[in-house]
C-alpha positions as CSV (number, residue, x, y, z in Angstrom):
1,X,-14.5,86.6,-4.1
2,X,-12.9,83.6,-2.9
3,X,-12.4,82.7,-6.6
4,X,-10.0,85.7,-7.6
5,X,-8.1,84.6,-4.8
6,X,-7.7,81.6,-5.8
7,X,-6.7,82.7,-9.8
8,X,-4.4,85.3,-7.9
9,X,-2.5,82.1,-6.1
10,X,-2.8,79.7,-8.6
11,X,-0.5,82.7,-10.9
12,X,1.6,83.8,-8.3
13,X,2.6,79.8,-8.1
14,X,2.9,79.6,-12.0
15,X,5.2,82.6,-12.1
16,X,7.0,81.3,-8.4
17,X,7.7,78.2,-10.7
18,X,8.8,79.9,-14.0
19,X,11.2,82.4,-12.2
20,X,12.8,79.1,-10.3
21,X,13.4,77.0,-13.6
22,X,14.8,79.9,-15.4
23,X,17.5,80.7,-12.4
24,X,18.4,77.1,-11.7
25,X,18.7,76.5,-16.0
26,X,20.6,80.0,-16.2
27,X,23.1,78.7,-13.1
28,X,23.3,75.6,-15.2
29,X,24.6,77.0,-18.4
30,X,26.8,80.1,-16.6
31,X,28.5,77.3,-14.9
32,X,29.3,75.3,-18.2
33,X,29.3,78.4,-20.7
34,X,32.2,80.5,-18.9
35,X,35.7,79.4,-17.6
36,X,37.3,82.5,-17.0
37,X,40.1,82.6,-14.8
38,X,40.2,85.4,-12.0
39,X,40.0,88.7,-12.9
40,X,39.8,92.4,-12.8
41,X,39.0,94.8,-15.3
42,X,40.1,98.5,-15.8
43,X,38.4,101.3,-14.2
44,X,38.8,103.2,-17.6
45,X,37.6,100.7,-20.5
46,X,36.2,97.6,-18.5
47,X,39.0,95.4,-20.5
48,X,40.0,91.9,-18.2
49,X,43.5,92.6,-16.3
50,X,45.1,90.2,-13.4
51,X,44.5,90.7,-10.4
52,X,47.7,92.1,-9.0
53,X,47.8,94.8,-11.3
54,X,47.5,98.0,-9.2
55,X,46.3,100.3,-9.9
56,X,43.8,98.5,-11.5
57,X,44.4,99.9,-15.0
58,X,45.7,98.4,-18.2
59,X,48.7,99.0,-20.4
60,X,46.8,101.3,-22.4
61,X,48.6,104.9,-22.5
62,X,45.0,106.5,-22.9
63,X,44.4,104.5,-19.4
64,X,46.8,105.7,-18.0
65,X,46.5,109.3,-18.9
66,X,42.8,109.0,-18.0
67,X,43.6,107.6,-14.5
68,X,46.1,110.2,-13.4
69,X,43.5,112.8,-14.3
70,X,40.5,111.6,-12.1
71,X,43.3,110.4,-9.2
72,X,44.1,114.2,-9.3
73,X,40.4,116.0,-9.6
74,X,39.4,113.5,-7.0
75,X,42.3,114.8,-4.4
76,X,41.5,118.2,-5.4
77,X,37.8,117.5,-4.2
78,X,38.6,116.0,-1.2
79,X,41.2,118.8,0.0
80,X,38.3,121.0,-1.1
81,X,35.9,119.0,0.9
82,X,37.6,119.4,4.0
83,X,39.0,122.8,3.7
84,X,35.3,123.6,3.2
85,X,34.4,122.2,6.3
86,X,36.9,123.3,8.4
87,X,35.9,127.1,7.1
88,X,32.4,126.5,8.3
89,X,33.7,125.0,11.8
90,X,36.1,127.8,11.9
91,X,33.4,130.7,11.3
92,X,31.2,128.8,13.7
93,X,33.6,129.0,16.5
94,X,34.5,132.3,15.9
95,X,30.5,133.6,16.1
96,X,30.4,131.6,19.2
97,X,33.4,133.1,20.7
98,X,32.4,136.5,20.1
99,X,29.1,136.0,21.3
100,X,30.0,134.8,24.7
């Protein structure tokens, strides 16, 4: 028994050891491979912008369209959201009220 223990440590240290050379040589080479300055990219097509570009969309006119669109459905949704809830606090109240 005490020698599948010891095959089970003896890999665990192997792969412990692998796992540590291939993150410190990865750091190494992401360190001397890229020298990108700071950055942003576009919420729409991932391309690099600068960082003070708000919003954080490129010059692209597709971009831009795209953006507007989910800016709107996404304030739709949240007035949705809310006027949702307040409905269901609203009926709530009322049944309470009436059954006092």
């Amino acid at each position: 028994m005490s020698s599948r223990k010891e095959t089970i440590l003896k890999a665990a240290k192997r792969t412990a050891k692998q796992a540590h050379a291939a993150a410190s040589s990865r750091g190494s080479r992401k360190l001397g491979r890229f020298n990108a300055e700071p950055h942003r990219h576009c919420v729409v097509c991932w391309k690099p912008i600068p960082l003070d570009s708000d919003p954080a969309i490129c010059v692209d006119e597709g971009c831009e369209k795209m953006h507007s669109r989910r800016e709107k459905s996404r304030k739709r949704f949240s007035v949705l959201l809310y006027l949702g809830v307040a409905i269901f606090i609203g009926m709530l109240v009322i049944q309470l009220m009436a059954g006092v």
